[in-house]
N, CA, C and O atoms as a DFTB+ gen file, in Angstrom:
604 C
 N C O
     1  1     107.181     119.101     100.903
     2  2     105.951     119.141     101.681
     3  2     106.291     119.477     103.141
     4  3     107.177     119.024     103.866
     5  1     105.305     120.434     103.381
     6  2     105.412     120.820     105.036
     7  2     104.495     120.397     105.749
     8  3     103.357     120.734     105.422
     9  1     104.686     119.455     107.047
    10  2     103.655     118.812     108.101
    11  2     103.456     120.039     108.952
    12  3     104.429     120.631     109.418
    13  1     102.272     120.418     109.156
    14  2     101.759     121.195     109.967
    15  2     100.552     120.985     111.131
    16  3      99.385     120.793     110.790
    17  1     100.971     121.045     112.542
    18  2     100.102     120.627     113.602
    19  2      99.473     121.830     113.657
    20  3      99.950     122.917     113.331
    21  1      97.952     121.509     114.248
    22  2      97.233     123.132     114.267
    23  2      96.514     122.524     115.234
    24  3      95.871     121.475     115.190
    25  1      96.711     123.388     116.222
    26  2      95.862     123.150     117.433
    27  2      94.141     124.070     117.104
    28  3      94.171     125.290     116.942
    29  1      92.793     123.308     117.047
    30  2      91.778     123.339     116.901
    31  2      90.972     124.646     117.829
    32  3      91.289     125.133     118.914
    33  1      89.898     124.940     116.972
    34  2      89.312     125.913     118.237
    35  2      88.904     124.831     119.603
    36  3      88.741     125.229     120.756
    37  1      88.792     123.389     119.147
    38  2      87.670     122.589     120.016
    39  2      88.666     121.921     120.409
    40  3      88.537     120.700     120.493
    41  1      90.337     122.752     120.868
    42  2      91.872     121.601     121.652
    43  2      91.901     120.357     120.910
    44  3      92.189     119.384     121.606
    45  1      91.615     120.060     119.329
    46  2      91.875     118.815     118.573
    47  2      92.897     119.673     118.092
    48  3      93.012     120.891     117.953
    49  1      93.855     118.328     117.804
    50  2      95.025     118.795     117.093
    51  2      95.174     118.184     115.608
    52  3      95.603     117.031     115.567
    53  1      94.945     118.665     114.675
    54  2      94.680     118.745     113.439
    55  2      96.080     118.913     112.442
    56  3      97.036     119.676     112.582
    57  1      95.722     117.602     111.089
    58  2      97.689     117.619     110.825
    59  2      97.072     117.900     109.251
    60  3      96.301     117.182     108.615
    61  1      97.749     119.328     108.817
    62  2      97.880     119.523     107.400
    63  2      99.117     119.072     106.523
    64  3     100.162     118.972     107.165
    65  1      99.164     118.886     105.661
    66  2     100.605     118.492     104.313
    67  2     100.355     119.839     103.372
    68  3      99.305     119.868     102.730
    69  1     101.205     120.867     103.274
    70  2     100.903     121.864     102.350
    71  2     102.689     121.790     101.594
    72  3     103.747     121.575     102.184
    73  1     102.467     122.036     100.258
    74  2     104.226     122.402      99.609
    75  2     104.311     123.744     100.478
    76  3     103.463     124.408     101.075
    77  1     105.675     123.859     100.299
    78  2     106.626     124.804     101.004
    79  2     105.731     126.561     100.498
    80  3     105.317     127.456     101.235
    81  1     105.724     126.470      99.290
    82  2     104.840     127.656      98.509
    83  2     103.729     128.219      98.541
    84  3     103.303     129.113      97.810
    85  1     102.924     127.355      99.960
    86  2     101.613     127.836      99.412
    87  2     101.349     129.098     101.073
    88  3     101.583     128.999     102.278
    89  1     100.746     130.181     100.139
    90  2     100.334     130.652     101.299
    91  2      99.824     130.464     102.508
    92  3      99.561     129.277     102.700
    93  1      99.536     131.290     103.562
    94  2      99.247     130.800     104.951
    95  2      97.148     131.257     104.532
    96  3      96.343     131.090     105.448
    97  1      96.773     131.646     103.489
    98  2      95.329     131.808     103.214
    99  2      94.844     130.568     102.880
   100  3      93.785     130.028     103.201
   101  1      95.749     130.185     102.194
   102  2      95.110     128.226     102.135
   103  2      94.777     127.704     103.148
   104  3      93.613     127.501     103.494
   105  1      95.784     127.417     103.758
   106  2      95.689     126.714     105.516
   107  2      94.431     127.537     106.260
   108  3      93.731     126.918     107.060
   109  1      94.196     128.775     106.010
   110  2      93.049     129.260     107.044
   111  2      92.034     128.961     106.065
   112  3      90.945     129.316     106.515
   113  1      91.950     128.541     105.106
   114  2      90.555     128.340     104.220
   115  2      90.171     126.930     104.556
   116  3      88.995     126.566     104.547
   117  1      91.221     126.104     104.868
   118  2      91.257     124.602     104.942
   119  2      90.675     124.119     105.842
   120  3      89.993     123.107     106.004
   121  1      91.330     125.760     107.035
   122  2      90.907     125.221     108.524
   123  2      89.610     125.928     109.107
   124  3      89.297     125.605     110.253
   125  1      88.827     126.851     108.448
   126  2      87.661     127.324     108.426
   127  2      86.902     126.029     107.880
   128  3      86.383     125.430     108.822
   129  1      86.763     125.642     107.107
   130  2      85.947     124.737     106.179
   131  2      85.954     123.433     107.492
   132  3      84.961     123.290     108.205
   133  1      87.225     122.543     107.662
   134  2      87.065     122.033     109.171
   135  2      86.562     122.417     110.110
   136  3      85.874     121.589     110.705
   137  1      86.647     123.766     110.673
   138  2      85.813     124.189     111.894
   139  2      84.596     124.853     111.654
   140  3      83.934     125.366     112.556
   141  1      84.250     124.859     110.352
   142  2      82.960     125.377     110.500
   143  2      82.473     126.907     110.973
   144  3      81.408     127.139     111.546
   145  1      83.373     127.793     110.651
   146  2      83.796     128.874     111.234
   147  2      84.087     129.790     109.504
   148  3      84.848     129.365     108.635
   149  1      83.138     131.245     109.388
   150  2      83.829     131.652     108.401
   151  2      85.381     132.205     108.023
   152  3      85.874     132.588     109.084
   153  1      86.106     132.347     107.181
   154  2      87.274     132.068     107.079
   155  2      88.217     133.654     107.539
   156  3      89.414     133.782     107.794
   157  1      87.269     134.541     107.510
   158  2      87.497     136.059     107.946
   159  2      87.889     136.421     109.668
   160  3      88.726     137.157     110.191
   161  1      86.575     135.282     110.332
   162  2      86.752     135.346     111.674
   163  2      87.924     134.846     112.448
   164  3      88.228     135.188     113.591
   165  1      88.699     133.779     111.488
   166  2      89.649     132.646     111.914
   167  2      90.928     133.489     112.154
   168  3      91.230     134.404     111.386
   169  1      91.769     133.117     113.376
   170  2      93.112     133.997     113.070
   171  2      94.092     132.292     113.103
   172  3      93.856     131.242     113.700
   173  1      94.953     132.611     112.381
   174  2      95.983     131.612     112.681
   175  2      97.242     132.007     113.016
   176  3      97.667     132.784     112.161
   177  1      98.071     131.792     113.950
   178  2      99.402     131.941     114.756
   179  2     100.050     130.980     115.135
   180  3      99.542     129.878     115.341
   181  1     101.603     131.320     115.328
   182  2     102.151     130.877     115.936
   183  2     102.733     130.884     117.142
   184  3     101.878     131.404     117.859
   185  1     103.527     130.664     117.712
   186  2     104.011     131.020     119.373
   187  2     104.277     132.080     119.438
   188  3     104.280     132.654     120.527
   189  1     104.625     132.770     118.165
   190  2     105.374     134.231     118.271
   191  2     104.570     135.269     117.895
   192  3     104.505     136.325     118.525
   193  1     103.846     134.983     116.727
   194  2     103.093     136.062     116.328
   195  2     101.962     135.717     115.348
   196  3     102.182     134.720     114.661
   197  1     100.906     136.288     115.168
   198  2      99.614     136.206     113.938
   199  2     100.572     136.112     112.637
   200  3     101.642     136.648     112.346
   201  1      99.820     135.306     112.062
   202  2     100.071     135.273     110.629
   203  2      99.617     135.510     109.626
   204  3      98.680     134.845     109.184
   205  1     100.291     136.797     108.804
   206  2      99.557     137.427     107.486
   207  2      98.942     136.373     106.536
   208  3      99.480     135.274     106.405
   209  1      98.058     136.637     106.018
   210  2      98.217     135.706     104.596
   211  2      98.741     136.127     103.494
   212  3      98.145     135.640     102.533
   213  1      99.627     136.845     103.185
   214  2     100.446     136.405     101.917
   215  2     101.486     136.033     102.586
   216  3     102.375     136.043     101.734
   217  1     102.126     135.586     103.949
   218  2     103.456     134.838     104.057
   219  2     103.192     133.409     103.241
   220  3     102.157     133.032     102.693
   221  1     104.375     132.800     103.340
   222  2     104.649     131.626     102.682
   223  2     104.433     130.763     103.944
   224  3     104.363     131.296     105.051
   225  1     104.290     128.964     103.716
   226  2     104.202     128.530     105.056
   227  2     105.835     127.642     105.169
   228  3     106.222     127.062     106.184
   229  1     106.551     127.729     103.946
   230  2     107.936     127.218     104.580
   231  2     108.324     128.685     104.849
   232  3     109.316     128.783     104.127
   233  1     108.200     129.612     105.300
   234  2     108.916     130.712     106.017
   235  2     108.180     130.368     107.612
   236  3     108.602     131.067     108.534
   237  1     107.432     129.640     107.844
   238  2     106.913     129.732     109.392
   239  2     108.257     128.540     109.671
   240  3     108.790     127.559     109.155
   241  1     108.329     129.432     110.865
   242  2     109.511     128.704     111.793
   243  2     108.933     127.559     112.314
   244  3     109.302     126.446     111.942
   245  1     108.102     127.716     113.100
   246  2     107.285     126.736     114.274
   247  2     106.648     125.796     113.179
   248  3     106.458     126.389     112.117
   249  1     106.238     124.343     113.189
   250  2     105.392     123.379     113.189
   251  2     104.310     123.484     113.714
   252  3     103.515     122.804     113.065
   253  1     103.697     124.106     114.779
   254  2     102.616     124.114     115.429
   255  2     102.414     125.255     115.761
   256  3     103.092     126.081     116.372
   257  1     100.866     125.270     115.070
   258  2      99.956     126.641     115.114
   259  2      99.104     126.625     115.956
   260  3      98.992     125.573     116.586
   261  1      98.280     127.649     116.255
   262  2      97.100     127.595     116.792
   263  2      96.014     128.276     116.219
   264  3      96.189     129.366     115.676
   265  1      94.764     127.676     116.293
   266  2      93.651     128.838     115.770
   267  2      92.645     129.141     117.038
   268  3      92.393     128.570     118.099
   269  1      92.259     130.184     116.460
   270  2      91.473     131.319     117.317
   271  2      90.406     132.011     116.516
   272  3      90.506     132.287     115.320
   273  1      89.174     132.313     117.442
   274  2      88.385     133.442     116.305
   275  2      88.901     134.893     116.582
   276  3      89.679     135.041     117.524
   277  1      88.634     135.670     116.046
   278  2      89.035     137.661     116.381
   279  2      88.047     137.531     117.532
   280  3      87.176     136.739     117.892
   281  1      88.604     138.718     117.958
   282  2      87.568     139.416     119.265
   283  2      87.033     140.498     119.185
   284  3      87.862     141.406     119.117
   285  1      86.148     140.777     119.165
   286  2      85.567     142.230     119.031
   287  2      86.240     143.188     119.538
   288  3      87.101     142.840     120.347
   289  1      86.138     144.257     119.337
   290  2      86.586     145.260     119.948
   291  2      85.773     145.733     122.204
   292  3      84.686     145.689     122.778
   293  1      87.279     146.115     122.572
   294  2      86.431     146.198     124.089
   295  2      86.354     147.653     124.328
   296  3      87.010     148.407     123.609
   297  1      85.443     148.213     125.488
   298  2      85.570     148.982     125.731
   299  2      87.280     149.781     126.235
   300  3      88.338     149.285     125.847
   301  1      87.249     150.485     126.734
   302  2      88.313     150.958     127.794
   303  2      88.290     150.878     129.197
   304  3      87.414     150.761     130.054
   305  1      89.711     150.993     129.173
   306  2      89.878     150.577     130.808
   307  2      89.636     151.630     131.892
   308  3      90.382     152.607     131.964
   309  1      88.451     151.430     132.873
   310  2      87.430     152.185     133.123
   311  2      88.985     152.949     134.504
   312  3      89.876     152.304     135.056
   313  1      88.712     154.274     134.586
   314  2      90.047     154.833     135.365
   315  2      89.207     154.909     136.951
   316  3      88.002     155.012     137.185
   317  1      90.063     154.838     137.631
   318  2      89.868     155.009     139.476
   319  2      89.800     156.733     139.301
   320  3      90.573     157.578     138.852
   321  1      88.249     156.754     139.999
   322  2      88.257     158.536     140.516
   323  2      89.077     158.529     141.513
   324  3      89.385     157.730     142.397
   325  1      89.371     159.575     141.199
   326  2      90.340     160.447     142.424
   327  2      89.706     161.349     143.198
   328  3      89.297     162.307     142.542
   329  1      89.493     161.392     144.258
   330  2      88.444     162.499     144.728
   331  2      88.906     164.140     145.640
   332  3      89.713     164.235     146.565
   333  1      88.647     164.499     145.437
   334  2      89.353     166.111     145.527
   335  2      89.362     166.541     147.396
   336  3      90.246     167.032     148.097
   337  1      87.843     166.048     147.735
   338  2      87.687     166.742     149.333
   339  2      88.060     164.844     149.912
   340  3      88.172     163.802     149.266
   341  1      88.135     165.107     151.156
   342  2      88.487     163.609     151.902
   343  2      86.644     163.617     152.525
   344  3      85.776     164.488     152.476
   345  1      86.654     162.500     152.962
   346  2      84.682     161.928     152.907
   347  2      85.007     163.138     154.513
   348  3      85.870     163.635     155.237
   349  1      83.229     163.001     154.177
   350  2      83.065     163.467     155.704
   351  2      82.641     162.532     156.996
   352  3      81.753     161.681     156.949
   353  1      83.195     162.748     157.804
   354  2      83.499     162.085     158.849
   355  2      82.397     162.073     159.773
   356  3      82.284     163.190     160.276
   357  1      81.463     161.184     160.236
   358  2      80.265     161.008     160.515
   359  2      80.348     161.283     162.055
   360  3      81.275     160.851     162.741
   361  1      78.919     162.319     162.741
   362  2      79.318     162.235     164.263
   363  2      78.688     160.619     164.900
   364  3      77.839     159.776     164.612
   365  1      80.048     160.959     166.227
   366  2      79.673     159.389     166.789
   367  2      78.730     160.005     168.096
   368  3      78.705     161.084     168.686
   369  1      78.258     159.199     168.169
   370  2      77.119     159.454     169.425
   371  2      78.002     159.203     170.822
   372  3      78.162     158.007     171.065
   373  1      78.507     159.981     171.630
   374  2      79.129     159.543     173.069
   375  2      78.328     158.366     173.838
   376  3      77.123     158.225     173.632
   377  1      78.803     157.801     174.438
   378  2      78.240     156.372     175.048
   379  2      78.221     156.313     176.671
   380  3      78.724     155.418     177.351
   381  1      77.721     157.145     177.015
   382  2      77.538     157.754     178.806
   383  2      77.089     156.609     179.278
   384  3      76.111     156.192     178.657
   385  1      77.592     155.682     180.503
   386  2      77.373     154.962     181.392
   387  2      76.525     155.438     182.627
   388  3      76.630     156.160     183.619
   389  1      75.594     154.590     181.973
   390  2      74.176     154.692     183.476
   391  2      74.032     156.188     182.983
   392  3      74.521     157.103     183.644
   393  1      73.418     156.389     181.926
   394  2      72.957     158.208     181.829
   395  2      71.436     158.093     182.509
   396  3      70.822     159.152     182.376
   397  1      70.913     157.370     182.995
   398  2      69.494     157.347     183.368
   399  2      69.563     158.078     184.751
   400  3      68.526     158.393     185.336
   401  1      70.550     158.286     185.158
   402  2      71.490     158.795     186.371
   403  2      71.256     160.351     186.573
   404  3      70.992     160.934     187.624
   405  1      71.437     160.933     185.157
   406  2      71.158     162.401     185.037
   407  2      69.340     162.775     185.701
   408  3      69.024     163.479     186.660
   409  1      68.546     162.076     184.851
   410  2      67.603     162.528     184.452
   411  2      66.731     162.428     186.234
   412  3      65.723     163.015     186.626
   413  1      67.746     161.329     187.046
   414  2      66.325     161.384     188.550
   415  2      67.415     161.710     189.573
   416  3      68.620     161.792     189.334
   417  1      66.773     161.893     190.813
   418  2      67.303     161.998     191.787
   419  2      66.875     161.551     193.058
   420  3      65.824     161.971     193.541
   421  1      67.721     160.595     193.742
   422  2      66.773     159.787     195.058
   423  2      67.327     160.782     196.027
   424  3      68.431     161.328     196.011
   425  1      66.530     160.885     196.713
   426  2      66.817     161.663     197.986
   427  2      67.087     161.250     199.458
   428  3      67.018     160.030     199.608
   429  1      67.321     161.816     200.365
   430  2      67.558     160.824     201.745
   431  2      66.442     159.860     202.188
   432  3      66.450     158.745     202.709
   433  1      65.530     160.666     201.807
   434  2      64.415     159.460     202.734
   435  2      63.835     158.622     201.544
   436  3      62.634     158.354     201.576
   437  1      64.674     158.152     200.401
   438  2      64.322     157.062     199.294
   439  2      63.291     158.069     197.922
   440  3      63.096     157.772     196.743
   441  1      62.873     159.147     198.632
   442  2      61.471     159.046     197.415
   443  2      62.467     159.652     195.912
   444  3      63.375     160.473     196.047
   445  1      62.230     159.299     195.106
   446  2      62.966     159.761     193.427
   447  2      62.381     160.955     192.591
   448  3      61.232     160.859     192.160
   449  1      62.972     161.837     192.401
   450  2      62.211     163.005     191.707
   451  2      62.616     163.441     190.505
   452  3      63.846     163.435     190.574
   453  1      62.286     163.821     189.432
   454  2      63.177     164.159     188.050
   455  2      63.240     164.926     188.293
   456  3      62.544     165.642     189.013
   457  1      64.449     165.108     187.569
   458  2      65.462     166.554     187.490
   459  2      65.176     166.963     186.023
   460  3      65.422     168.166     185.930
   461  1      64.794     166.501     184.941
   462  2      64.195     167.222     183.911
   463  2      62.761     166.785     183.827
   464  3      62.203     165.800     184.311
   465  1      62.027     168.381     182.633
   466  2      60.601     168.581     182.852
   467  2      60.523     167.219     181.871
   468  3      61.493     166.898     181.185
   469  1      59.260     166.444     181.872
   470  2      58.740     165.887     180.997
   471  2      58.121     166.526     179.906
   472  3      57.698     167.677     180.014
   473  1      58.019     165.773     178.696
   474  2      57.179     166.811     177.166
   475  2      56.034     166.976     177.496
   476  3      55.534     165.853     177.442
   477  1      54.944     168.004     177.953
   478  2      53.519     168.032     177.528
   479  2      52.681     167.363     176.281
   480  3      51.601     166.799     176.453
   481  1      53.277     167.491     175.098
   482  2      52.992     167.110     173.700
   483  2      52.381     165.660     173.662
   484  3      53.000     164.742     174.199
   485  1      51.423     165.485     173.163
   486  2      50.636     164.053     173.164
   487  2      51.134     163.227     171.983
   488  3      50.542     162.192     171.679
   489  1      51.915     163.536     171.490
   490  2      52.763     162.789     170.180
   491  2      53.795     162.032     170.882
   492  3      53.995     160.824     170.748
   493  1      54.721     163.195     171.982
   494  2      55.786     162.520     172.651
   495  2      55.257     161.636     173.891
   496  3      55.671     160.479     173.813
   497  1      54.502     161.872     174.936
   498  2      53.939     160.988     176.028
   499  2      55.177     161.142     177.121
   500  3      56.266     161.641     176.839
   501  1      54.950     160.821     177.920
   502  2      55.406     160.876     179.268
   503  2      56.786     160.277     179.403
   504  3      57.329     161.001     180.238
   505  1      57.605     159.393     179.053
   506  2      58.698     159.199     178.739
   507  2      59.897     159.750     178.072
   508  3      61.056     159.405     177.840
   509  1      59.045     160.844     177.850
   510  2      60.163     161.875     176.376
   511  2      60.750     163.166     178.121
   512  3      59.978     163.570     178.990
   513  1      62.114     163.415     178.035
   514  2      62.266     164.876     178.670
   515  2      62.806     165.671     177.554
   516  3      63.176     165.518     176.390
   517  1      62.673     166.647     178.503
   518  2      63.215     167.680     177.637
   519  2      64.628     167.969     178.196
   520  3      65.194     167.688     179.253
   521  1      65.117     168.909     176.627
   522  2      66.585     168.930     176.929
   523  2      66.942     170.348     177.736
   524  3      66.533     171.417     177.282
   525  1      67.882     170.276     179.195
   526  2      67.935     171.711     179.465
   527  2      69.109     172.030     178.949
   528  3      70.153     171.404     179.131
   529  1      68.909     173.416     178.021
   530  2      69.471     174.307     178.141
   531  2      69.683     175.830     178.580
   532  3      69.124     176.293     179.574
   533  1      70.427     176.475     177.864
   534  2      70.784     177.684     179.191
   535  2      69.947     178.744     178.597
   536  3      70.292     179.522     177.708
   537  1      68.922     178.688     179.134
   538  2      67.655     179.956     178.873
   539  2      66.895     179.089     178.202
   540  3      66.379     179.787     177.330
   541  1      66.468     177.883     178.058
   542  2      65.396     177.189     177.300
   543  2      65.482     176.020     177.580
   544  3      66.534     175.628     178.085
   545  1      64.405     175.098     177.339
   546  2      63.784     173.601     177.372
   547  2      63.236     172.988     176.422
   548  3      62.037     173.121     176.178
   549  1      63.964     172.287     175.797
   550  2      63.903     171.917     173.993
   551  2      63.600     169.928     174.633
   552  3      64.213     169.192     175.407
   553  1      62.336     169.771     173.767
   554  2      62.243     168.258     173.271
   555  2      62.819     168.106     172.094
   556  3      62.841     168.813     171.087
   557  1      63.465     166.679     172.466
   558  2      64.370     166.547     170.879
   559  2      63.398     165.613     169.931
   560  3      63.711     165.339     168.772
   561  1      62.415     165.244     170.434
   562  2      61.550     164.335     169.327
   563  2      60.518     164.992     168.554
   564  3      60.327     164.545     167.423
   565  1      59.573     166.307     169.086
   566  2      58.934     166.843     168.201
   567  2      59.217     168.463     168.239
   568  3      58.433     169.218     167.662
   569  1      60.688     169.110     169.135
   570  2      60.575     170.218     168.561
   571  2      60.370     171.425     170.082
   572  3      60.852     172.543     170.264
   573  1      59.705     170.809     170.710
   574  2      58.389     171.647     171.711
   575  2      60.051     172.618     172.353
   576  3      61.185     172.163     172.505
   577  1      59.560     173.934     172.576
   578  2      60.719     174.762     172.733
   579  2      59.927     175.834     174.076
   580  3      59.009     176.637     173.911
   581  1      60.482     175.576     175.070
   582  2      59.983     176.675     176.594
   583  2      61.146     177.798     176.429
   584  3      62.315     177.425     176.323
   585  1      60.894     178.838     176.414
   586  2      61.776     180.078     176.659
   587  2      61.683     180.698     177.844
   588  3      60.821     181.568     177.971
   589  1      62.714     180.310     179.144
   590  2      62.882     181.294     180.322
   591  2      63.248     182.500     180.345
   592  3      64.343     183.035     180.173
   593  1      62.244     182.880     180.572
   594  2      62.117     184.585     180.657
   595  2      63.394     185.562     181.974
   596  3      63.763     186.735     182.028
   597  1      63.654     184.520     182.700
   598  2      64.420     184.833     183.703
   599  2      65.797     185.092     183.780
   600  3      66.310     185.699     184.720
   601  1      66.605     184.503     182.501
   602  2      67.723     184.399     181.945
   603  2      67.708     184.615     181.024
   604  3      68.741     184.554     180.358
């Protein structure tokens, strides 16, 4: 007779007596019927490896088994893209100190005058300028575009 410890699906440790002869399908029928588990799903092992059922159980080396249910099958192991171009590199906005500096100008005797036109456009309002450039006067909020005829 062979004493056999079988560690439980539920960590109880569970003690079979089987003769030396009897297959390892007994013991998983024995130990399905104990766990309540059909006898197909059950795997039984040892430290080293799963165990067929037609081995013998005096050919198991180890005293102590363990049971387990099968696992389904998993997907695959999902791969890291590799990406071909490098990201694009976002513009940064320059960060001009005191730019409110550009837009007026105080003069000797205190009075302040802008140096760019304001938007006409009643969408933008009186706070919007326009942008100078070289032969034109572009608002950047709705567009409004002056073309100097002079340049």
């Amino acid at each position: 007779m062979v004493q056999l410890f079988v560690k439980s699906l539920h960590d109880k440790t569970l003690v079979f007596d089987f003769p030396a002869t009897t297959p390892v399908s007994e013991l998983r029928k024995q130990l399905a019927e104990s766990e309540r588990v059909p006898c197909t799903d059950l795997r039984v092992f040892s430290s080293v490896s799963d165990l067929a059922d037609e081995e013998y159980i005096g050919s198991i080396d180890s005293q102590f088994l363990f049971a387990s249910l099968r696992l389904k099958g998993g997907a695959k192991k999902k791969r890291k893209k590799s990406f071909t171009k490098p990201k694009k590199v976002k513009h940064k906005k320059k960060k001009v100190p005191l730019a409110v500096l550009k837009y007026y100008k105080v003069s000797d005797d205190g009075k302040v005058s802008r140096l760019r036109r304001s938007c006409p456009n009643p969408t933008c309002g009186p706070g919007v300028f326009m942008a100078a450039h070289r032969g034109r006067q572009y608002c950047g909020k709705c567009g409004l575009t002056y073309v100097s005829e002079g340049k």
